[in-house]
N, C-alpha and C positions, 0 to 999 in steps of 0.2 A: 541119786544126783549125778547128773554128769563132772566129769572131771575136767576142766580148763588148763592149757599151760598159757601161762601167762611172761611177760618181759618186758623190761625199763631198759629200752636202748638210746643211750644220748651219741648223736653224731655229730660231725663237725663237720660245715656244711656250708660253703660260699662264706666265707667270714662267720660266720657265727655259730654255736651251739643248740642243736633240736634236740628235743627228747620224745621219743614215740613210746605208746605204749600198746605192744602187740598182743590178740590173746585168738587163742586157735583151740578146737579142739582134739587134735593129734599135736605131737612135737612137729614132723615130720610139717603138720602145716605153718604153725607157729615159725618154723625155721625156715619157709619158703619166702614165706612176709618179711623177714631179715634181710633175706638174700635182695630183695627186690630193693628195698631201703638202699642196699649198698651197689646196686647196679649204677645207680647214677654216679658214684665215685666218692660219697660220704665215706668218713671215717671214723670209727668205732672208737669212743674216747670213755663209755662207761657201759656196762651189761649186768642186768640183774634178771634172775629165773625163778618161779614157782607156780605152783598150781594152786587151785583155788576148787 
């Protein structure tokens, strides 16, 4: 079975609160999808990690 990383990222984002949930199979991608999120100037207001 392949292995998933998975993340609950809530941001803060033109007035109000999103919660994305990202799932990659490397970290390494999983954490590009983050980066991208926060390109537009959201702000990280909760982060939770695991595999699946």
């Amino acid at each position: 079975m392949v292995k998933k990383y998975c993340a609950e990222i809530e941001v803060y984002e033109d007035d109000e609160y999103i919660t994305y949930y990202v799932t990659g199979i490397t970290k390494a991608m999983r954490d590009k999808a983050i980066d991208r999120l926060l390109e537009d100037g959201a702000i990280i207001n909760f982060e939770n990690y695991w595999t699946e």
